[in-house]
C-alpha positions, 0 to 999 in steps of 0.5 A, spaced: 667 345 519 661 347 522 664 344 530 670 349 527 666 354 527 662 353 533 669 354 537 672 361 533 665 363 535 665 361 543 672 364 544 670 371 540 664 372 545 670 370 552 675 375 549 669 381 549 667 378 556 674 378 560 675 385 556 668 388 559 670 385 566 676 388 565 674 395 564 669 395 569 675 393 575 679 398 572 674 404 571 675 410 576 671 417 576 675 422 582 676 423 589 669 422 591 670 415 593 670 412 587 674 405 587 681 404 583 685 399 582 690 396 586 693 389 588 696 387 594 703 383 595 702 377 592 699 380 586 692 379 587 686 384 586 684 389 592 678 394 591 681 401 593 677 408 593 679 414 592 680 419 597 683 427 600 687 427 607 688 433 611 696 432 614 694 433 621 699 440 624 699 444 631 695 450 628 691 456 632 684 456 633 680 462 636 674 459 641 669 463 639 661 463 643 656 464 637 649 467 640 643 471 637 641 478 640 637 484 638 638 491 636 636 496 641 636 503 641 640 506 647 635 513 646 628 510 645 623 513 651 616 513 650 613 520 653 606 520 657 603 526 658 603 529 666 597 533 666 589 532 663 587 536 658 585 536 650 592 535 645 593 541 641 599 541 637 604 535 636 610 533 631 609 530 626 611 523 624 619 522 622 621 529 624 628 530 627 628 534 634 633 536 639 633 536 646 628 541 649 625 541 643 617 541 645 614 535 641 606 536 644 602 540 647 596 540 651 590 546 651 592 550 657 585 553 658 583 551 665 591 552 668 593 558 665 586 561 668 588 557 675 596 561 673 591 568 674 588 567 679 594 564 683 598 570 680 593 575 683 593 572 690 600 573 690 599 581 688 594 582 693 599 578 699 604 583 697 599 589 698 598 586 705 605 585 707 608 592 705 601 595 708 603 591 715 611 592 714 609 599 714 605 599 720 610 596 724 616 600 722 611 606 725 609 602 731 616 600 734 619 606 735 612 608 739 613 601 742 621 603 744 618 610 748 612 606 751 607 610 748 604 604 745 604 597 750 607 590 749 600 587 747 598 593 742 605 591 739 606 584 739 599 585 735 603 588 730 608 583 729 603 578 728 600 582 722 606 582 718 608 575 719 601 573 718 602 576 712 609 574 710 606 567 710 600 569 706 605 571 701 609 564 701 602 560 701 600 565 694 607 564 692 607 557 692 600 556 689 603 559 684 609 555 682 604 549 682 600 553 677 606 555 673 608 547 673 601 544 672 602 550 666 609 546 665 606 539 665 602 541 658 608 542 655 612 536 653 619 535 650 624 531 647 628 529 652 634 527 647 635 529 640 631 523 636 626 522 631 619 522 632 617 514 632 609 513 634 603 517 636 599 514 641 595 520 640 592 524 636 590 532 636 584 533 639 584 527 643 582 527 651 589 525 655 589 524 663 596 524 666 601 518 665 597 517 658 602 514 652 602 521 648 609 520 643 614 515 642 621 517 640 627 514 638 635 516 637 638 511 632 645 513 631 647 510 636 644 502 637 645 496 642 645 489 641 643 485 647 643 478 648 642 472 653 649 469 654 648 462 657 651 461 665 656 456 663 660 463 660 659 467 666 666 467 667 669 468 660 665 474 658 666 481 662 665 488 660 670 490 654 671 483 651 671 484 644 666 481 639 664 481 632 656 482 629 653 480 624 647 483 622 641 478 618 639 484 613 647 486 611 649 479 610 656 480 609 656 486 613 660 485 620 662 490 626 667 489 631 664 492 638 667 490 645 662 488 651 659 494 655 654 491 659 654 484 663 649 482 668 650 479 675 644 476 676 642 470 672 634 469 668 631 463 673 626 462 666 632 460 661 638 461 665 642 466 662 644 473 663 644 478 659 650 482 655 650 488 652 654 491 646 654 498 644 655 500 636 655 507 632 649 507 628 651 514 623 647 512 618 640 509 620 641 503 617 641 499 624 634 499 627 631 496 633 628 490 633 633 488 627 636 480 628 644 480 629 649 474 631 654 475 635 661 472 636 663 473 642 671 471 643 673 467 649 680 465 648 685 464 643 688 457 642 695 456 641 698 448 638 691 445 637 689 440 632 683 442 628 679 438 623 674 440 619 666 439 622 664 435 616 671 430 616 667 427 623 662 421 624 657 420 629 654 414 631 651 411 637 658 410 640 661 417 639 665 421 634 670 419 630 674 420 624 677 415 619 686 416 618 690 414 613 694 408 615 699 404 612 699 395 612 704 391 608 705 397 603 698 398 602 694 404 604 688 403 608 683 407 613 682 406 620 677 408 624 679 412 630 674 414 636 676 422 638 674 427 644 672 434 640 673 440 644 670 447 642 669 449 635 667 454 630 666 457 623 666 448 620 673 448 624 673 443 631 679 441 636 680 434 638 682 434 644 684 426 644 684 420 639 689 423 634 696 425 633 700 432 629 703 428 622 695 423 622 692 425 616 684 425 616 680 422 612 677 430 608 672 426 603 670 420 601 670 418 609 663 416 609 665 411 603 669 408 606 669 402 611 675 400 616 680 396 613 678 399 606 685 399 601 685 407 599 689 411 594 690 419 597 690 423 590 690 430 594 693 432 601 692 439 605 696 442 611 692 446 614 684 449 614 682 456 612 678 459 617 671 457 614 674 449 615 675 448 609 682 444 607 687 448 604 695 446 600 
């Protein structure tokens, strides 16, 4: 009875073993590369995984050059002062201006009293000019009867030129004491907005002496350093779109209005130039921007998504969806990628239209692995990301 009982027992416990066993081989969890069972031709357990594909179909791809630029305004000068003197008014900070409008100026003390003097000199010439014209419009008909002689009335000519010439010297002195009066005076060279002081009022300035900055933004730049490589696939009126870090979200599209000939010898690039309305102010120099800058639109390429792709020190590659005795495994395919953008890239070589790409579960997977495809995709979306 006892032996009889020993033997129910053992039998219970290898019932409830082959049971957990069972579901153990059985289980299975998603396509994440989970195993899943499967058996092959003559019926034997195979480990399978679970994967997702991509249905490989000529597609179109836009090559695109990612880069990094700055914001630039187009008007942005700083003004020097052109003359030495002690600095009476200036604008304040933040304020608009238009062009012409005087945004400093400088004590004119010393060269308005050196206007005055210049002026009097002027008025004293004129004096001597009309006296010496006079004298000889009473000469000359004397000269004409022979009362007075050649010598006496040459005299004569040469006092009014003298004088002439004494009038354009004290003329010329002065319009250069008018224009040192002018160079006290500095204005807006464009309308903008009053950006930097580099001064203050009551300070003491000499000539090329930064005063003010000023800065139009409503129209903006973005220049970048574009690597030689592409030197012949950008060119003035090739479009672009900008990204701008502080408005994710926020792109404008642009063209090229401004490509150098010369390249950097530092860092060999060249630099590039997009020119963008800026109503509103929100764009300010200094202000990060990614540019993407089109080359060519690609037609009938193969595109798989960057993540499908694996790298080792033998190259890159991809698993493919192959077919043996019934079964469904992966092969490992070396590939030659071309350009690529946005989580897409092309396969120049390595693959055919109709391969279908492992998409997920690929680094689960080994060469020779049984799979079982629980979703397929045709095509990807602009971010890469496979779609039905």
């Amino acid at each position: 009875m006892n032996t009889s009982k020993r033997i129910i027992h053992l039998s219970l416990f290898t019932l409830v073993l082959a049971a957990l066993v069972t579901a153990g081989c059985g289980g299975a969890n998603g396509a994440d590369g989970s195993a899943a069972a499967a058996t092959d031709e003559d019926g034997t357990a195979v480990r399978s995984i679970r994967i997702e594909a991509l249905v490989l179909t000529p597609d179109t791809f836009e090559d695109v050059i990612e880069l990094t630029g700055t914001v630039e305004s187009v008007n942005d000068a700083t003004l020097s002062a052109q003359s030495a003197g002690t600095v009476e008014e200036l604008t304040a900070l933040g304020r608009r201006v238009g062009q012409g409008t005087v945004v400093a100026r400088l004590d004119q003390g010393l060269v308005r009293a050196a206007f005055q003097q210049a002026e009097a000199q002027v008025a004293n010439a004129m004096a001597t000019l009309e006296l010496a014209e006079d004298n000889y419009n009473r000469q000359e008909p004397l000269f004409r009867d022979s009362i007075i002689s050649a010598l006496e009335f040459q005299n004569v000519r040469a006092q009014l030129n003298q004088a002439r010439a004494a009038l354009r010297q004290a003329e010329a002195l002065q319009a250069q004491a008018q224009e040192q009066i002018d160079n006290t005076i500095i204005r807006a060279p464009f309308s903008g907005v009053i950006e930097e002081h580099a001064v203050e009022r009551g300070e003491q300035v000499t000539p090329g002496m930064p005063v003010l900055r000023i800065v139009d933004t409503r129209r903006v730049k973005v220049k970048v350093g574009v690597p030689e490589r592409y030197a012949g696939d950008i060119a003035v009126g090739t479009p672009v779109m900008l990204d701008f870090k502080a408005y994710r979200g926020e792109t404008q599209q642009g063209r090229v209005s401004f490509a150098g000939s010369a390249i950097n010898p530092s860092n060999r690039t060249f630099p590039v130039e997009v020119e963008v309305n800026n109503p509103d102010g929100k764009l300010k120099p200094e202000m990060i921007a990614e540019v993407f800058v089109s080359r060519a639109s690609l037609e009938g390429v193969l595109v798989v998504p960057r993540s499908a792709v694996l790298r080792d020190e033998e190259g890159t590659s991809v698993f493919v969806v192959t077919q043996q005795s019934g079964t469904l495994t992966v092969s490992r395919r070396s590939i030659t990628l071309g350009p690529a953008y946005a989580g897409r890239v092309i396969v120049e070589h390595g693959l055919e239209a109709g391969a279908e790409v492992v998409v997920l579960g690929q680094t689960t997977v080994t060469e020779g692995d049984a799979v079982e495809v629980v979703e397929r995709y045709t095509k990807l979306d602009n971010a890469g990301v496979p779609v039905k």
